[in-house]
N, C-alpha and C positions, 0 to 999 in steps of 0.2 A: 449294674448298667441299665440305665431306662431306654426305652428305645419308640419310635410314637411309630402310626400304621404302617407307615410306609419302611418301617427298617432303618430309619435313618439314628444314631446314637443322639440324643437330647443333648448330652453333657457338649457334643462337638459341633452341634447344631450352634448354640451359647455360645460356643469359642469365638465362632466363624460369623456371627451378628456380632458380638463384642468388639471382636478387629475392625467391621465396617463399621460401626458407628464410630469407633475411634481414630478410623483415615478421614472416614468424617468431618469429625467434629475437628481434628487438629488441621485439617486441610482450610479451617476457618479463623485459625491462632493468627498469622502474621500482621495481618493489620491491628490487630491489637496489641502483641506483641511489639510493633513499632512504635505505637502512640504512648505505651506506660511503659516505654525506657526512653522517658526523661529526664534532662537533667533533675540536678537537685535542687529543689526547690518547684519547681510544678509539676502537677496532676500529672498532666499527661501533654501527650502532644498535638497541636491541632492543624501543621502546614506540612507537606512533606517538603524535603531539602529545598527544592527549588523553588518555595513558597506559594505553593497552588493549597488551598484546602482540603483537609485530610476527611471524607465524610462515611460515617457511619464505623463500627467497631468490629462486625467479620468479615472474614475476606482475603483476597490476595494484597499483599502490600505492595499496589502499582498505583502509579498515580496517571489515569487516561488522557487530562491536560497535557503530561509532560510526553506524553507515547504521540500526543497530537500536536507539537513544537511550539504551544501555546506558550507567551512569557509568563515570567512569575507576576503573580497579582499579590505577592505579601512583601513583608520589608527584608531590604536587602542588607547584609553586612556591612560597616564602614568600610572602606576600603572598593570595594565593588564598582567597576567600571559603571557601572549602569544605575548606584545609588545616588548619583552627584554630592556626596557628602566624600573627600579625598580626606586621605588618612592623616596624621600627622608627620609632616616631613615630604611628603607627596610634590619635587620642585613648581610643580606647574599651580600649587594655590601657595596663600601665603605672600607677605614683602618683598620682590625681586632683588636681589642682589644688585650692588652697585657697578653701572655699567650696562646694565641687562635689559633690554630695549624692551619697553610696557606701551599698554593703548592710554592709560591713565598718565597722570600729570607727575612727575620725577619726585619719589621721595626726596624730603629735607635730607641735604647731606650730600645727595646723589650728583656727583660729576655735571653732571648735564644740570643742577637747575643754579648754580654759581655763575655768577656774571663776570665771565671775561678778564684777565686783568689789563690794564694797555700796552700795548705791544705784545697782544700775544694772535699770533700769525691767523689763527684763526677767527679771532676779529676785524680782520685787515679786510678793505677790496680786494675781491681775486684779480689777478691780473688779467688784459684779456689770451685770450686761449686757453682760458684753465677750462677743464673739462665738466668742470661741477657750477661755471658761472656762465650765465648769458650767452647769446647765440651764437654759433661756431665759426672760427674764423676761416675764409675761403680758403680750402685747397685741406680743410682738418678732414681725415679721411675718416671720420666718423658722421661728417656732414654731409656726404655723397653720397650717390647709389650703393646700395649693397651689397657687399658679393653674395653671388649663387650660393644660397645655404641658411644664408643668416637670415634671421630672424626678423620681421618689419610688423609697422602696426599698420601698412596698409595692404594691398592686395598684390599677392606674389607677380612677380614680372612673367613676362612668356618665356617657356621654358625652365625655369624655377624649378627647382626640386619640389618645392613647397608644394607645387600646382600640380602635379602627377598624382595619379589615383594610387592611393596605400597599398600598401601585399598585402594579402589575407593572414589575419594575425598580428597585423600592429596594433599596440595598445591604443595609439591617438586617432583608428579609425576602423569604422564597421562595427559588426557586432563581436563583442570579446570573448577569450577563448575561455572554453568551461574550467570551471575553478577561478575563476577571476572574484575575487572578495566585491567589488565595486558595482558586479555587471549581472545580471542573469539568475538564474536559478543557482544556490548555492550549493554545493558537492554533497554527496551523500554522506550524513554522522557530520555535516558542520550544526553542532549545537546550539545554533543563532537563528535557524532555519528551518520547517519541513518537520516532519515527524520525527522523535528520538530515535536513537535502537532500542531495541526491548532491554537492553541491560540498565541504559538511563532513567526508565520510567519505575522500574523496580529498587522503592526504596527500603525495603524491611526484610526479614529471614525468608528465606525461600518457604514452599509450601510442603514439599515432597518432606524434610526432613522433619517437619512438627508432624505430619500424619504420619509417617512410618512409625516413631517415638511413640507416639499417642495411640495408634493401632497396638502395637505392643503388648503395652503399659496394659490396656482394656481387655486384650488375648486370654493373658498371661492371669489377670484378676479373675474373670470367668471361669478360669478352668482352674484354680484354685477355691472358689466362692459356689463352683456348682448352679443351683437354680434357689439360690437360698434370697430372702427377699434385700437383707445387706447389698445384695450383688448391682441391683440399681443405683443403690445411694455410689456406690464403688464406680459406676459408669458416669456417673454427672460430677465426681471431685476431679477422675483422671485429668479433663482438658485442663481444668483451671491448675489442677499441680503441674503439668509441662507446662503452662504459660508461665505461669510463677518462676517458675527452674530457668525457663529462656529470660526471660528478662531482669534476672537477676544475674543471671553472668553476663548481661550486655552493661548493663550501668552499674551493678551492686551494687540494687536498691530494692524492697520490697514494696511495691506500690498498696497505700490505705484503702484506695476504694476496692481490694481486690483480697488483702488477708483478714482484715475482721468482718466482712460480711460473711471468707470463707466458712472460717468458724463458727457461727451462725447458722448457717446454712446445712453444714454437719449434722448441726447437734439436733437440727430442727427436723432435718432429713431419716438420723436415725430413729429419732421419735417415733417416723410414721411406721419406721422397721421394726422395730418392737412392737409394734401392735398389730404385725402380721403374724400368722402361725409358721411354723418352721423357721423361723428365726434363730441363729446361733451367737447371739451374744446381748448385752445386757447396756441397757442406756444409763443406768445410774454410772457403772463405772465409766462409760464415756465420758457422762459429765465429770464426774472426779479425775480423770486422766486427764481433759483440759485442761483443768485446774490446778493439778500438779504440776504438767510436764512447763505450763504457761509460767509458770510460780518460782518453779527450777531455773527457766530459762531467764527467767529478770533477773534473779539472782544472780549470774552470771554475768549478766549485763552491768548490774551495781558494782559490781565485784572489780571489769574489768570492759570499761565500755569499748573503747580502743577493738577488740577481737569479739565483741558480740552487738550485733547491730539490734536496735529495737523492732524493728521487722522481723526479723528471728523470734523475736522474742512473742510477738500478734500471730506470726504462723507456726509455732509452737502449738497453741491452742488446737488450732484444726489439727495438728499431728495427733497431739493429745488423744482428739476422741474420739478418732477412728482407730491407736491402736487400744482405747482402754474398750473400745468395744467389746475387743476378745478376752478384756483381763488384764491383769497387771503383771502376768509376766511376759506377752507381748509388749506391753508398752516398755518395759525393761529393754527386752530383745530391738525393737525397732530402733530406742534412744540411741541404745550404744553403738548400731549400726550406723548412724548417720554421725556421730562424733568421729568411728572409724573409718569411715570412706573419706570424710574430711582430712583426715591425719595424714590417709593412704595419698590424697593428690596434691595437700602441701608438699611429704615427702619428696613425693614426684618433680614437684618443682624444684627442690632445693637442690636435687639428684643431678638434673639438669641445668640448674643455677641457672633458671629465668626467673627465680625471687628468694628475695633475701628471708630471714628471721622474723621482718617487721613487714613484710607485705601484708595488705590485708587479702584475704581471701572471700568469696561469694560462699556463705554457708545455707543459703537456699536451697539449695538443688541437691546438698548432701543431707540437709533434714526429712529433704522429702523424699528421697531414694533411702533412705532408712524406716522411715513409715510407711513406704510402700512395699520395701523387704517384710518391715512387720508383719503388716496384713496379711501377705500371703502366706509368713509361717500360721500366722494364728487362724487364717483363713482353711489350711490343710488339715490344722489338728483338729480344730472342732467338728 
């Protein structure tokens, strides 16, 4: 047990930096996490839902337009009240049906644009007093004064209901009563209006549950890893493996700009650990563990593309060389761990029969909860 002036335990000193940097650093996943689970077919993403611009890559995944009731400034779905593009089958665009009163000139065919045949009544002079022809004949009680009530297009008589000052709260006068869609300040959480609730403006994973994972994850490596110089490289893979794990159980997909530089970065990283002293493990076999476990995993993929995605197959590599740092009976031990947890939460499903035989399954976050099992064994024994 090392212990530095003041009494304090080194090895728990590490613990206890390792967890903050790892609430840290994951408390900074979600906007990433939102933007590379994208569909298939592109990078990443660059609007949040409500089509405001998504900018910069860590952070809380809120978007402050939508927290400020600003509209969307990007393109809107078909269908969308507010994209004037109407869906198909939508009655109000499209040829009107026959009969169905248009501002335009009557489709060919259309009842209304056929000329008359003779004798037919509605070609005829109307007779007088008909109500739809010329000026009313004396004594048509539609021709006379009003009664109290009805309706005129000139100025209501004395006494007129018309002419009385409104109640407080008629629609047709004063100022309207709140919640009126039409009138006023719109109610609080109407979405067309005013600032969102904070649940609206939040479009991606929360924060609290990547830092917790991620504090963990870093804890747990430290006090396994000791003050040995690996133990860095072990702190800069952690974020990038939960964001991995998160966004591959969001879309099951593993994003490129983010597994083959992993591995790179690895291999680049343990390099500089091997050239420090007290070092406990071996960069050649890293590289050869890549290489295998990467090699393995395509084979698999050839074998049977359908149940191993080529993303598996790019984040194979990073697993590779962090468990062949310790050796190859760590990389051993890691593999078969993340094939087993795999097996363990198909199982699970099937148990519960939310998926069949042929579901496919996200094997990201079991590859990498198997390489991280690794590490630690192989992290303790050396």
């Amino acid at each position: 047990m090392v212990r530095t002036d003041i009494g304090v335990d080194l090895g728990l000193l590490v613990v206890l930096v390792a967890a903050l940097w790892g609430a840290a650093t994951g408390a900074l996943l979600p906007r990433a996490a939102y933007r590379f689970s994208a569909p298939s077919g592109e990078a990443w993403r660059e609007r949040c839902p409500q089509g405001h611009p998504v900018r910069g890559w860590l952070g809380r995944a809120r978007c402050g337009q939508c927290a400020a009731g600003e509209p969307s400034s990007g393109p809107r779905a078909a269908g969308d009240p507010a994209s004037g593009v109407r869906p198909a089958g939508d009655p109000s665009s499209g040829p009107r049906p026959a009969g169905e009163s248009s501002s335009g000139p009557p489709a060919a065919g259309d009842p209304a644009s056929r000329s008359r045949p003779a004798g037919d009544p509605a070609s005829r002079p109307r007779p007088a007093g008909d109500p739809a022809s010329g000026p009313r004949p004396a004594g048509d009680p539609s021709s006379g004064p009003r009664p109290a009530g009805e309706s005129s297009s000139g100025p209501p008589a004395a006494g007129d209901p018309a002419s009385r000052s409104r109640p407080a709260g008629d629609p047709a006068s004063g100022p309207r009563p709140a919640g009126d869609p039409s009138s006023g300040p719109r109610p609080t959480g109407d979405p067309s209006s005013g600032p969102r609730p904070a649940g609206q403006a939040v479009y991606g994973p929360r924060a609290t549950p990547l830092a917790l994972v991620t504090a963990l994850v870093c804890a747990a490596l430290a006090a396994a890893t000791g003050v040995r110089p690996e133990l860095a490289v072990w702190l800069l893979l952690a974020p990038a493996g939960v964001l991995l794990a998160a966004v591959d159980l969001k879309v099951r997909r593993l994003p490129d700009p983010l597994t083959l530089p992993l591995a790179g970065a690895a291999l680049a990283l343990l390099g500089l650990a091997a050239l420090l002293p007290e070092h406990a493990g071996e960069w050649t076999t890293a590289l050869l563990g890549a290489l295998a476990l990467g090699a393995g995993y395509l084979l698999l993929f050839l074998i049977n593309p359908a149940g191993m995605g080529f993303g598996d197959v790019k984040l194979a590599l990073t697993a590779g060389a962090v468990l062949g740092w310790y050796g190859w009976p760590t990389l051993m031990l890691g593999t078969f761990a993340g094939f087993l947890l795999g097996a363990f939460y198909g199982g699970a499903l099937l148990v519960a029969r939310r998926a069949s035989r042929k579901t496919a399954i996200p094997f990201g976050p079991f590859l990498i909860a198997g390489a991280f099992l690794g590490v630690l064994a192989g992290a303790y024994a050396a």
